[in-house]
N, C-alpha and C positions, 0 to 999 in steps of 0.2 A: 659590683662590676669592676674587673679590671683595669688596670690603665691600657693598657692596648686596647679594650673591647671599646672604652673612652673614646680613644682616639680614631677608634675604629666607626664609631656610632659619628662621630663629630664631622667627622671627612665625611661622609656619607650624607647626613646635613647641609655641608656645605655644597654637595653635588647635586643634592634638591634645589637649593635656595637659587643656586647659580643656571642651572636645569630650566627654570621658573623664568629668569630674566628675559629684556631682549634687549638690554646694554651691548654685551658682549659680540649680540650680531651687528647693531648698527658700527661698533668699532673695531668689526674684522680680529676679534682676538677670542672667539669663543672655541677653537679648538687650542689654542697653543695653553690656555689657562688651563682646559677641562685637563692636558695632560699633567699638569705642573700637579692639579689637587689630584690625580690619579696616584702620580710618582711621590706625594707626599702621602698616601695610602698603602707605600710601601708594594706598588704594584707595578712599575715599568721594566715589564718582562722581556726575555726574547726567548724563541726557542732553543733546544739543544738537540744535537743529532742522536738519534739510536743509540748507535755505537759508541759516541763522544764520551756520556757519563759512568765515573766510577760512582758507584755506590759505598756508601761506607765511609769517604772521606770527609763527613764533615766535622768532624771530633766531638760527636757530641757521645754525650757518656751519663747512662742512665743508673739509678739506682736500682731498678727496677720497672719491668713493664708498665706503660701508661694506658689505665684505661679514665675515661670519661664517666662522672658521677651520672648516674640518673637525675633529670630535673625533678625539682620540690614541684609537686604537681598535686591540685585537689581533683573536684570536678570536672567533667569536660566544658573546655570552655572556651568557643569560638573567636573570642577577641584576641588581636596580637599585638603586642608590645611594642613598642615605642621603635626600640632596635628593628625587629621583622618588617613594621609600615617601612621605615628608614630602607630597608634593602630590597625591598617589593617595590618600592617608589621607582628607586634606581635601574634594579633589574626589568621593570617594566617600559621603563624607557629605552632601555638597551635592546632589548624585543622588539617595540616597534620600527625604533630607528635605524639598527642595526644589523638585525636576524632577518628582519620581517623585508628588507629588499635586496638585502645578499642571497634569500634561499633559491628562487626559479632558476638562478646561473648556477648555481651550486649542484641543484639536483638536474638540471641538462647537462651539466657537465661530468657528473657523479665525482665532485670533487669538493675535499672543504676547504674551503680560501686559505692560505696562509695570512692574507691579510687580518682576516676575520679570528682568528688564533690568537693572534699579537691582542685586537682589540681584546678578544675574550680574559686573557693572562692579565691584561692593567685590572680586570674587579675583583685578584687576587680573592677567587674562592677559593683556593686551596686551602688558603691560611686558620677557616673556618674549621675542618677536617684537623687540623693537626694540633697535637696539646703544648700548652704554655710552656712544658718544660723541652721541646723539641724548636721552639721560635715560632709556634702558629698562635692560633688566639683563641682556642678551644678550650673551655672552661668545664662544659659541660655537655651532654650530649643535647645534639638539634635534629632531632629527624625531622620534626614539623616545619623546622627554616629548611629543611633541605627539599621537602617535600612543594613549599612554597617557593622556592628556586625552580624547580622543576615544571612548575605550573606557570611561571613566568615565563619560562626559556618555550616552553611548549607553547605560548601564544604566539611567540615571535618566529619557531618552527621547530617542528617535530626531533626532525631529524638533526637542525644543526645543534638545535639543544643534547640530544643524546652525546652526539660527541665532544661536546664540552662539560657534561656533568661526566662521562665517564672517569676521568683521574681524578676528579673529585672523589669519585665513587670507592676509587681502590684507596685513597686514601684513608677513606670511610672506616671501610673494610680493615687496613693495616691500624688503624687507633682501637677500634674495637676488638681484635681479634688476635694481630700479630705479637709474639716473642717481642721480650727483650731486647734478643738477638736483633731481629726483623724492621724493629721500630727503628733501631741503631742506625743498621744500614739502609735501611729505602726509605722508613717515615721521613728522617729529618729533609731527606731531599725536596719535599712537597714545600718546605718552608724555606726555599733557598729562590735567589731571585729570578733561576729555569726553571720552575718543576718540572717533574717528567712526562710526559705523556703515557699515560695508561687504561687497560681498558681490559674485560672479563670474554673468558671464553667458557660458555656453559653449554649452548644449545650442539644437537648435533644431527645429521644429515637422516633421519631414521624416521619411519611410520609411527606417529604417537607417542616422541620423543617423551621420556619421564624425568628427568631431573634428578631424581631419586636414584634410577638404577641406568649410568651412564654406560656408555660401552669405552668411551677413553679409558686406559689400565694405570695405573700407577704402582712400580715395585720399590722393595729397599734394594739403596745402594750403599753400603758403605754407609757413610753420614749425611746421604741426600737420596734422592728418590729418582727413578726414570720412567718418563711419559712416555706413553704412545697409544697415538688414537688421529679422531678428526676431528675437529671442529668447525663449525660456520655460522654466518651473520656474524662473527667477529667485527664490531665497530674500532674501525680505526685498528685495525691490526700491525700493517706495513709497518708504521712509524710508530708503535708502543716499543717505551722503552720497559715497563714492565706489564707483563700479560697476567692474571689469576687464572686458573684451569681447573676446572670439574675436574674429577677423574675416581674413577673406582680404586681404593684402595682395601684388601682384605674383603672383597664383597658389601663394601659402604662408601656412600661417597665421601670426598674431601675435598680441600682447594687446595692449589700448587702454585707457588711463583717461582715464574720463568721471565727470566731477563731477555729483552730483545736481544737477538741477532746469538741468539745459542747454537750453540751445535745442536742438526738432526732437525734446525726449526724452519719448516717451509710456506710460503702462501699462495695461493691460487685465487683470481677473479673469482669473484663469486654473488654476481650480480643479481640482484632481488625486485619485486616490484615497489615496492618501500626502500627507505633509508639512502635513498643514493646517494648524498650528499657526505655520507656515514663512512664510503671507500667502504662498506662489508670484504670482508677476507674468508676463503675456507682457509682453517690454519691446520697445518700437519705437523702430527709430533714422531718420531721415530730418536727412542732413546733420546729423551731431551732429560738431562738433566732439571732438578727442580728442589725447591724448599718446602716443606707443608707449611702451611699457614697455621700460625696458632698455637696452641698444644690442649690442654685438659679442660678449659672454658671455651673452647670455641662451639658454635651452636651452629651447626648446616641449614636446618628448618629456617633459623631467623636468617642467616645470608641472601636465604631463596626470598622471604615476605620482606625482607630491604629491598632486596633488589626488585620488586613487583612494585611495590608504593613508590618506587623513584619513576617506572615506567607509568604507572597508573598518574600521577602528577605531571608529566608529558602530555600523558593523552587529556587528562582534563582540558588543560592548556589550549592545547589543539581542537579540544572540540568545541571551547569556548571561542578560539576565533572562526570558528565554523560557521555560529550558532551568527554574532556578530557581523560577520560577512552576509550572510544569506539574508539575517533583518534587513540591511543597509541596502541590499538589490533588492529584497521584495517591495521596498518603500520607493525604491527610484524607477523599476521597471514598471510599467504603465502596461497595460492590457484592457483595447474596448472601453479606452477614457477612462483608466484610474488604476490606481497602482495594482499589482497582484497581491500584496498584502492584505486586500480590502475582503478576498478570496479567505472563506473557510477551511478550506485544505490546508493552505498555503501558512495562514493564522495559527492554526489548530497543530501545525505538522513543527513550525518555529516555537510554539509556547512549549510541545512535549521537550524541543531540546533543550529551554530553560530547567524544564522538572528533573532531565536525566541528569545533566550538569551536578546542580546544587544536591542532587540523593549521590550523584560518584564523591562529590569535594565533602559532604557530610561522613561518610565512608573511609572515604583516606584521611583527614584533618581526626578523625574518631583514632584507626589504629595507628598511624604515628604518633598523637599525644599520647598511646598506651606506651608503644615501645620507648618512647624518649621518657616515658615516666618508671621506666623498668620491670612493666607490666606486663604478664601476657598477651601479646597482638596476635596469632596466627590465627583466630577465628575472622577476627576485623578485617583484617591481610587478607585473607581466602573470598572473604564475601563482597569484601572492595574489588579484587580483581577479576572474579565472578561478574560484580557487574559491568565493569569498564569493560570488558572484552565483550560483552554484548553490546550496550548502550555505545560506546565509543565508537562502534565500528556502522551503527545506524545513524548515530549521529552525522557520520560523515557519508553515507550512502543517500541520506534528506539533503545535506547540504547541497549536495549533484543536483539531489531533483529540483529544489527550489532553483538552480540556475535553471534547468533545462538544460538546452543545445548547448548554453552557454557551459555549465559545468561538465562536461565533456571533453572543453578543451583547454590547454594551458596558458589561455590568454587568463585563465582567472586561474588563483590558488587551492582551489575550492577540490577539485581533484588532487592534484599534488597529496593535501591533508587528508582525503580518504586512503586514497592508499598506503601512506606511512601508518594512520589510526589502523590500518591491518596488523601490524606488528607485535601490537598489544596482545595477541592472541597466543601469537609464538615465541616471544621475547620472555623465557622466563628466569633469567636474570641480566648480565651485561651492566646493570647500574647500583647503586647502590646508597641505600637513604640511612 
């Protein structure tokens, strides 16, 4: 292990141990400490504007494109590591505490907190995404930690999790796939003390939208490429300082980065019944200049089943507090002198969301240890998200029922979570594990 991965694992430690106390309440200093071991984790961030950041200047200077070893992997095998409990500890506290009573304002308000940004930037996931020789702390590829971030962020909320794994995501994307070139100028940025805000633009406005065969175009120009098309569900568009872009190129698709605030680059409301909290954008391109991402190793298929396992460990997340919630009311709501839990329906209807749960997280936890082992996943991929799109979206259609009247309305979360776990169905990339 690393020294940073060290010092990385040790802070993370410390934020269990101190997590754990109740010293620190009784003497009025448990937020001014938690920032100090945050800022000593290399993580007291602020944001940076759109248009603020130059790319490129941070002088770093590569030998050579960086990619990430595959992990030394045997068997499958469900137990995680000392480090993953250590950041699952953390992240799961951050969820409840954090995600779990900023989302109802968030999504009435179809806004993501700025405040809530700031908190998100001190657990410095970026740094996870980007490799040792660029200043992040990426040794080797994580999809199953990324995928258990996901499953974290998704209990605390769907949707505000989406937009804070999304610049994760690209940066995912830019260690796995991007040039020399590419790494130069945008990676090292993820490891600097703004990262930038980013986010994938794949899906688009069409009957039985395919992934595959996009209608966005992309031509050569010169030494770069020009887009034009449409995009929507755009997470977090406005304020991405860099966007990824589907786009047909030569009758196949590709990806494309485009720097926010380009020329020819426009956004339109484009409000959904999910994701509020997400600011969704239709994004217009007309001649927008662009980069291809990559060059002769980049693999489209695996983009698509990253980006599905990040969305699928969302929804797990989310149906697990479904699942959670609705035990907690059937145990407390009384019906005819005794709880409705006591109820075969009720019983029978909360034990299947245990079964679906644990067969989606077998599924996902299966093809991300293929992919992080550098193995074939897009069978694993295809049947994990096969089942999450059904399972996920029943899951959250029982949650309703077991409230009744009650889950109907926004005094409980319980709706809110069915209709983001809609997303799952449409969402075929935007993340990236």
């Amino acid at each position: 292990m690393t020294n940073a991965n060290n010092f990385q694992g040790r802070s993370l430690s410390m934020l269990n141990r101190f997590a754990q106390s109740n010293w620190p309440d009784r003497l009025k200093i448990r937020k001014s400490v938690e920032r100090v071991l945050y800022t000593g984790s290399r993580t007291g961030f602020q944001l940076a504007g759109v248009m603020s950041r130059q790319f490129g200047k941070s002088g770093s200077q590569l030998n050579d494109k960086q990619r990430l070893p595959a992990a030394a992997k045997g068997l499958f095998d469900l137990s995680l590591t000392d480090e993953q409990q250590m950041m699952r500890d953390t992240l799961q506290r951050f969820a409840k505490e954090v995600l779990r009573p900023a989302a109802h304002d968030a999504d009435h308000d179809a806004k993501f907190p700025q405040a809530l940004r700031t908190q998100a930037l001190e657990l410095g996931l970026n740094f996870y995404a980007v490799p040792e020789a660029l200043g992040g702390m990426a040794a080797e590829q994580s999809v199953l930690s990324n995928v258990l971030m996901a499953e974290d962020f998704g209990y605390g909320d769907f949707t505000l999790g989406a937009a804070i794994l999304s610049s994760m995501g690209v940066a995912n994307a830019l260690t796995r796939w991007g040039t020399k070139a590419q790494q130069e100028k945008y990676l090292s940025a993820f490891a600097e003390e703004t990262p930038p805000m980013a986010t994938f633009a794949t899906c688009e406005a069409v009957p039985a939208f395919n992934p595959n065969r996009p209608a966005t175009s992309a031509r050569r120009d010169s030494d770069s490429y020009r887009l034009n098309g449409e995009k929507t569900l755009v997470v977090m568009a406005r304020e991405a300082e860099l966007i990824l872009v589907v786009a047909a190129l030569d009758g196949k698709p590709a990806v494309f980065i485009v720097q926010g605030g380009s020329d020819g680059l426009s956004f339109e409301e484009d409000p959904a019944m999910g994701l509020k909290a997400g600011e969704t954008m239709k994004l217009r391109l007309q001649d927008v200049r662009a980069e291809k991402l990559g060059d002769d190793d980049f693999d489209y298929q695996a983009f698509l089943d990253l980006g599905a396992l990040a969305w699928i460990g969302l929804a797990i997340g989310t149906c697990q507090a479904v699942m959670d919630y609705a035990a907690n009311y059937a145990n407390e709501r009384t019906a005819f002198g005794e709880p409705i839990s006591h109820r075969q329906a009720v019983a029978f209807m909360i034990a299947d969301m245990a079964i679906e749960i644990d067969a989606m997280r077998m599924l996902l936890w299966n093809a991300a240890s293929l992919a992080e082992a550098g193995k074939p996943f897009h069978r694993e991929a295809y049947l994990a998200r096969l089942l999450a799109v059904e399972k996920s979206m029943k899951i959250g259609n029982d949650g309703v029922q077991v409230l009744g009247g009650h889950g109907f309305t926004k005094e409980h979360p319980v709706e809110r979570w069915y209709r983001d776990l809609r997303a799952v169905a449409v969402m075929h990339s935007g993340l990236h594990a």
